[in-house]
C-alpha positions as CSV (number, residue, x, y, z in Angstrom):
1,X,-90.6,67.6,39.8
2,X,-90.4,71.4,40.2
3,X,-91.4,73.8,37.7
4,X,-92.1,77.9,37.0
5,X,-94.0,79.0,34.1
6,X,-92.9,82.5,33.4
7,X,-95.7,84.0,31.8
8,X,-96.6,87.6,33.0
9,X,-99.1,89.1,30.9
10,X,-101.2,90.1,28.8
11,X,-104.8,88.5,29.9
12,X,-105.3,87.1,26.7
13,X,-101.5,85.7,26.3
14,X,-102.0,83.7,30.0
15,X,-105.1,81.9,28.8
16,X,-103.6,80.7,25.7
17,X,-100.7,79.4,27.6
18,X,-102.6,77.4,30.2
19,X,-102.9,74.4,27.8
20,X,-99.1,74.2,28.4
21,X,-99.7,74.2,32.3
22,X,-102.5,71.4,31.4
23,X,-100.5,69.2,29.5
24,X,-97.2,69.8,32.1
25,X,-100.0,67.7,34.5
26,X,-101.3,65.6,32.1
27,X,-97.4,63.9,31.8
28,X,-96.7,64.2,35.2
29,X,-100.0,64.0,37.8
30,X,-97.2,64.5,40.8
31,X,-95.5,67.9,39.2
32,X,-95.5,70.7,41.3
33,X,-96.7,74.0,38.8
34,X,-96.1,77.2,40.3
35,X,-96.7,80.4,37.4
36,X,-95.4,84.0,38.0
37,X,-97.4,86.4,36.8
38,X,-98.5,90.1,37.1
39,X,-100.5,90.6,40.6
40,X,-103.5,92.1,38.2
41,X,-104.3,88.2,36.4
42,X,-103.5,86.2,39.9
43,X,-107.9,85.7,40.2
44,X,-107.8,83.9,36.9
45,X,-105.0,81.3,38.1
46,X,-105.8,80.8,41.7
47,X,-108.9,78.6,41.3
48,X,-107.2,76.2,38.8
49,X,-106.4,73.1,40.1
50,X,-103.4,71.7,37.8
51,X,-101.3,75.1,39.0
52,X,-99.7,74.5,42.7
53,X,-98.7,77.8,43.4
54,X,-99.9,81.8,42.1
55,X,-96.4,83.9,42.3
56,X,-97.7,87.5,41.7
57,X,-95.4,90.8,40.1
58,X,-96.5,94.4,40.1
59,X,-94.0,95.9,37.9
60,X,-96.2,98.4,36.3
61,X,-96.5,99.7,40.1
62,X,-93.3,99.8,39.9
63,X,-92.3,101.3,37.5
64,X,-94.8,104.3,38.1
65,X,-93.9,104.2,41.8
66,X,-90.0,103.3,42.1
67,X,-90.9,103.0,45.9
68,X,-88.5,100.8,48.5
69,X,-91.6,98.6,49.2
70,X,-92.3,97.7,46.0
71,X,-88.7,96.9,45.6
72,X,-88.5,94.7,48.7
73,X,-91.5,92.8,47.0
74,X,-89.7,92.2,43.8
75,X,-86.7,91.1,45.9
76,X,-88.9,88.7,48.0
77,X,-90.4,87.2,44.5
78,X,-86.8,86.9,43.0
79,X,-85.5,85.7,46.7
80,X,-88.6,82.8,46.4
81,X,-88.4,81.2,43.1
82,X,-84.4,80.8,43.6
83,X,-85.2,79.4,46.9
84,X,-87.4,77.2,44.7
85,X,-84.7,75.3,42.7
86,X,-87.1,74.2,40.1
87,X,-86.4,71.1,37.9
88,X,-87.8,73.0,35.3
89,X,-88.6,76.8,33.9
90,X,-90.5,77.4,30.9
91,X,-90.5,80.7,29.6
92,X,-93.7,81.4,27.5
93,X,-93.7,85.1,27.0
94,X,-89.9,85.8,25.1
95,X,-89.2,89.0,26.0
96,X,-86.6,90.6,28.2
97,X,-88.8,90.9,31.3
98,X,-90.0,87.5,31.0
99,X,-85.6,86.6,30.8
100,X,-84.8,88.4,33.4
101,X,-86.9,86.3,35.3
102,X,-86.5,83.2,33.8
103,X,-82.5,84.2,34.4
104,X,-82.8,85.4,38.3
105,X,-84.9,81.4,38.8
106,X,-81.5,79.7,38.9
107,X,-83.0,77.0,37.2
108,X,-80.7,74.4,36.0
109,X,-83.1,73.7,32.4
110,X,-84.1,77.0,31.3
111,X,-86.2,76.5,28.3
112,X,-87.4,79.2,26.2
113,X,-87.9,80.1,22.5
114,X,-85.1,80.6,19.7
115,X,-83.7,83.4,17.7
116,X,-87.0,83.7,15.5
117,X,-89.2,83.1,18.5
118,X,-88.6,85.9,21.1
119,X,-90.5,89.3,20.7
120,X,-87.1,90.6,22.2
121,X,-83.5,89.3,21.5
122,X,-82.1,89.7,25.2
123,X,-84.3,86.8,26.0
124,X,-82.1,84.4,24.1
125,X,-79.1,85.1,27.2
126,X,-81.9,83.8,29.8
127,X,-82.7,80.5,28.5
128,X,-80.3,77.6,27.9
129,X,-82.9,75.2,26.0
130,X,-84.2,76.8,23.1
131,X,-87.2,75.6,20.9
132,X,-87.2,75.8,17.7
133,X,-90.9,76.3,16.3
134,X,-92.2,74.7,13.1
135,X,-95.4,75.5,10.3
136,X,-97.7,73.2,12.9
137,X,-96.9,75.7,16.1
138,X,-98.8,78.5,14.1
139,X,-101.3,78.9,16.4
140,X,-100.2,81.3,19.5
141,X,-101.5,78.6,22.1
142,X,-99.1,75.7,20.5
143,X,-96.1,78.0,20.7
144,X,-96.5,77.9,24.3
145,X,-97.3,74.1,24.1
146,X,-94.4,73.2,22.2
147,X,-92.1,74.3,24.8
148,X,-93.4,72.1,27.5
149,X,-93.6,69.4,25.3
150,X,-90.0,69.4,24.9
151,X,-89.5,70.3,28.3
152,X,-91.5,67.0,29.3
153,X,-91.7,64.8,26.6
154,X,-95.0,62.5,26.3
155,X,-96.4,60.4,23.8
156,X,-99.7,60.8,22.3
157,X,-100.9,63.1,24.9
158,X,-104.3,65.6,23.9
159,X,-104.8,68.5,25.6
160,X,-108.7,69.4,26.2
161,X,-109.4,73.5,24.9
162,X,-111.3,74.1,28.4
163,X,-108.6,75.5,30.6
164,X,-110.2,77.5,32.6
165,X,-113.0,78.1,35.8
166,X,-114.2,79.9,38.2
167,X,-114.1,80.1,41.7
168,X,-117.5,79.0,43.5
169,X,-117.9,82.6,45.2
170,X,-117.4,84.2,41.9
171,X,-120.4,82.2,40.4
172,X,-122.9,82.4,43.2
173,X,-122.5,86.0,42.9
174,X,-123.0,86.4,39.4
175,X,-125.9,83.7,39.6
176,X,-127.5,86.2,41.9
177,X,-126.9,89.2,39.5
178,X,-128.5,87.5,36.6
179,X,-131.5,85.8,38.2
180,X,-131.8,89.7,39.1
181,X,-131.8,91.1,35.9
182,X,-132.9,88.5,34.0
183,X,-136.3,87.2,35.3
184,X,-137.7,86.2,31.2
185,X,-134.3,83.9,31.6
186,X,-133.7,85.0,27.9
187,X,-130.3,83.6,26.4
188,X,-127.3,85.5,27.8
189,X,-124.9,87.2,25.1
190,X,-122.1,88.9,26.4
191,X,-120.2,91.8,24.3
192,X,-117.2,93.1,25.1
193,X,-116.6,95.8,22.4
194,X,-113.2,97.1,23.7
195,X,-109.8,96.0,23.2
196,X,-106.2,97.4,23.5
197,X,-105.9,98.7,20.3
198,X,-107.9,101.1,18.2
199,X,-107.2,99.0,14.7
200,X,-108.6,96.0,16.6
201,X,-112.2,97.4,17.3
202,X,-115.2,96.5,15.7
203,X,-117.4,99.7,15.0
204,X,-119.5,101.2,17.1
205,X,-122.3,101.3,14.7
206,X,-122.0,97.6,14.0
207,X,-122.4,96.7,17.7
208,X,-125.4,99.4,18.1
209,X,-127.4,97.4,15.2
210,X,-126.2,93.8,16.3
211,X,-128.2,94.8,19.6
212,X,-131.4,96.5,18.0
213,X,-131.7,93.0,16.3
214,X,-131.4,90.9,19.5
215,X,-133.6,93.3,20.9
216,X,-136.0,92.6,18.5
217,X,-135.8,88.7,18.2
218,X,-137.0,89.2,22.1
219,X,-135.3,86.0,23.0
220,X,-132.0,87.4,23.9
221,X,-130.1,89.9,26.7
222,X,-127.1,91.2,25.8
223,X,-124.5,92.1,28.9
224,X,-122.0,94.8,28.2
225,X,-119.0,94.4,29.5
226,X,-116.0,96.4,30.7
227,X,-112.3,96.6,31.8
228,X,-111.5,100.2,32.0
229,X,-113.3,103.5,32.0
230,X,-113.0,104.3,28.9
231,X,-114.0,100.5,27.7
232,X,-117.1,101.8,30.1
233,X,-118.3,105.0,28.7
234,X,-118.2,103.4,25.3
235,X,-120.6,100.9,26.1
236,X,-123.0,103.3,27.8
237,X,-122.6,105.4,24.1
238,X,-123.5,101.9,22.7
239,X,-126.1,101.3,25.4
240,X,-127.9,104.8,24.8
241,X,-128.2,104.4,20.7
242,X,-129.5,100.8,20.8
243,X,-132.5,101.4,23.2
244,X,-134.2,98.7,24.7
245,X,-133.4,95.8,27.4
246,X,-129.5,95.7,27.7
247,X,-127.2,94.9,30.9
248,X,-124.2,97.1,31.8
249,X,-121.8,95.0,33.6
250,X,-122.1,96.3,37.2
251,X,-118.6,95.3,36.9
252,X,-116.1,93.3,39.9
253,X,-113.3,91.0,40.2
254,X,-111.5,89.4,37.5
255,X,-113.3,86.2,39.2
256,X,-116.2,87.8,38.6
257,X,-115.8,88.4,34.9
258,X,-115.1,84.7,35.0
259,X,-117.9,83.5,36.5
260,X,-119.9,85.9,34.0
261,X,-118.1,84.4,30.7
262,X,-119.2,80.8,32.0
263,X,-122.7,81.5,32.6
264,X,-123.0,83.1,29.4
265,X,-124.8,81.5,26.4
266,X,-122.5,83.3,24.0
267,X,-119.7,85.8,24.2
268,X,-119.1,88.3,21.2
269,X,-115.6,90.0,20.8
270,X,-112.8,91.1,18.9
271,X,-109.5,90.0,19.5
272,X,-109.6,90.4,23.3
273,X,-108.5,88.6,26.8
274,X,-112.6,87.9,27.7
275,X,-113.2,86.6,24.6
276,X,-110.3,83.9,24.9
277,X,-111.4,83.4,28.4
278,X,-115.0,82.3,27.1
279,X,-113.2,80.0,25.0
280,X,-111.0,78.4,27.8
281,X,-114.6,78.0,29.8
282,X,-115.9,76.3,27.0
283,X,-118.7,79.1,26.2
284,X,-119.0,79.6,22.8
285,X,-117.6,82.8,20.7
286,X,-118.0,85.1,17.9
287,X,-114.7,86.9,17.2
288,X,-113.6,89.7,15.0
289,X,-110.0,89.5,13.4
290,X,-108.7,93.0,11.8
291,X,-105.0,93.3,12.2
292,X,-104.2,90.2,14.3
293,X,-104.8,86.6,12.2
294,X,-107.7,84.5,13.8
295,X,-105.6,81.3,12.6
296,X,-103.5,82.4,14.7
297,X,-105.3,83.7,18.0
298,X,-108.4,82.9,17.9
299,X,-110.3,79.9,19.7
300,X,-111.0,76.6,17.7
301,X,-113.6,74.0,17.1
302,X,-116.9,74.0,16.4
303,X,-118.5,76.1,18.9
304,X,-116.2,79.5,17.5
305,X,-116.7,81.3,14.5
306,X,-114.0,84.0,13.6
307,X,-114.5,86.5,11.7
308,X,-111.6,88.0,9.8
309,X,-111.2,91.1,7.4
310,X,-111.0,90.4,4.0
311,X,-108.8,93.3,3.3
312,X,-105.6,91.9,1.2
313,X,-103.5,93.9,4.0
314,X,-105.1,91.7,6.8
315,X,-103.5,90.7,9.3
316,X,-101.4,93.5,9.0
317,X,-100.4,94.5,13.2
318,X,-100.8,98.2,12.8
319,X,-101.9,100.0,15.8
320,X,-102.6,103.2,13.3
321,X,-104.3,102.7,9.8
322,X,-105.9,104.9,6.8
323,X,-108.1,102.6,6.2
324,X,-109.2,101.7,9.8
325,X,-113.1,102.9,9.0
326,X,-113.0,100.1,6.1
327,X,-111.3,97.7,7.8
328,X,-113.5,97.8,10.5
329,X,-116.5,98.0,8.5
330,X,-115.5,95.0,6.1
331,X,-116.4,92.6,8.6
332,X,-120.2,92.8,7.7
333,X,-123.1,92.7,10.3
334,X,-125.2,89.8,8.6
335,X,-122.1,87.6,8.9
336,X,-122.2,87.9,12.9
337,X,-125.8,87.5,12.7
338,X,-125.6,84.1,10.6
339,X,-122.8,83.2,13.0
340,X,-124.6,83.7,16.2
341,X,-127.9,82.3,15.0
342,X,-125.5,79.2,13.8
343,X,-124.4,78.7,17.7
344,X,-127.2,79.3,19.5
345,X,-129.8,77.4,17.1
């Protein structure tokens, strides 16, 4: 059996949907999984072993570009998967991109969400198996799974939260880095204080004393981490007003930030693709939920804490807010402290 997961972006968004990929294997040890994707998140799917084949997209290129080469490698992409005739196509991300894809496969079974699951109607004309969700697919990572479950049926089948790994170069790099910088071998907390949107942030002030405290218990050392410039000069703000022994991400691959996630003793976040990654390693996570719901995307079990705004307007999805400052600031200090003493005790 054939089959194309259609799942482009964001970071966050793929990881959640690998336990659909997982489970696809778990039913069928001899499917064949191949997963388009945007060219940028290729490094996180390459190493996995339950996914056959890496199909990668760069539409942002081109989009910004509009250039005959970039063209000719859509038309080679679209040219491939049709070439492909998959069994089956599942797409997970519901918008018209992810259709237009999902359309151009030829797939015979095109399965996909219905009317009240797309983020975009024009979605609905791509797909000819549409999946009604229910109260129990709340969480962002079972929306994806109920498709493949009714894709490939299978009885009683669990699906482990670890989804992810890294690549063995990856991890002897960053095993290198840290036995560098971290000769005390103190417990390894990475923060990634960025994020896509502004109303998602935890503030800056926050961060700056959740580090003076580690600095002080001596016992931890905290790696800031990265994606963008901006992402960067905001930790070296944070960096610069905490003082003391902290590590600034000398930065790399995605494979790289991987390998860093899974040698970590802790990652701290808000709602952000590393901090789902830790998850899918299996490294454990403090999270900060402002507009988005943690019941609904954050990681779960016992080795996650979330921590959500108690604001009667959160979740609330605004990317611009009046009362951002308090939002932010609701989600105290001591309750990531009590949280990340919890984990690592």
């Amino acid at each position: 059996m054939k089959i194309l997961i259609v799942k482009t972006s964001a970071l966050g968004d793929i990881v959640h949907a690998l336990l659909a990929a997982v489970y696809l294997k778990k039913v069928n040890p001899e499917a064949q999984i191949h997963w388009l994707v945007e060219e940028a998140f290729t490094e996180i799917l390459e190493p996995l072993p339950y996914i056959e084949r890496v199909i990668p997209l760069n539409m942002r290129k081109l989009r910004k570009e509009k250039s005959l080469a970039e063209i000719r490698k859509l038309r080679e992409a679209i040219r491939f998967i049709r070439g492909m005739k998959y069994d089956l196509v599942l797409d997970l991300q519901g918008n018209s991109k992810s259709g237009f894809f999902t359309l151009m496969s030829g797939g015979a079974l095109r399965f996909g969400f219905d009317r009240n699951g797309v983020r975009e109607w024009p979605n609905l004309l791509s797909t000819n198996r549409k999946i009604t969700l229910t109260a129990k697919d709340h969480h962002i990572s079972d929306r994806s799974l109920a498709i493949a479950r009714e894709a490939v049926p299978g009885d009683n089948i669990s699906v482990p939260e670890i989804s992810l790994q890294a690549c063995e170069e990856s991890q002897l790099r960053v095993t290198k880095w840290l036995a560098e910088n971290n000769s005390d071998k103190k417990k390894i907390v990475v923060c990634h204080t960025g994020t896509t949107w502004v109303t998602k942030l935890w503030p800056q002030d926050n961060w700056c004393e959740l580090l003076r405290w580690m600095i002080e218990k001596g016992s931890f050392l905290p790696v800031l981490t990265w994606g963008n410039e901006t992402e960067r000069s905001t930790a070296q703000s944070i960096m610069r007003a905490s003082g003391g022994s902290i590590l600034l991400w000398s930065g790399g691959s995605l494979g790289d930030l991987t390998a860093l996630l899974f040698s970590a003793d802790l990652v701290l976040g808000s709602d952000t693709g590393p901090v789902h990654m830790a998850a899918a390693l299996g490294t454990p996570t403090v999270s900060f939920y402002r507009v988005t719901d943690s019941s609904r995307n954050g990681p779960r079990g016992s080795k996650h804490v979330c921590l959500q705004a108690p604001l009667d307007c959160s979740p609330c999805l605004l990317k611009e807010c009046p009362r951002d400052d308090e939002c932010g600031h609701s989600i105290h200090l001591k309750e990531a402290l009590n949280a990340i003493e919890r984990l690592l005790k």
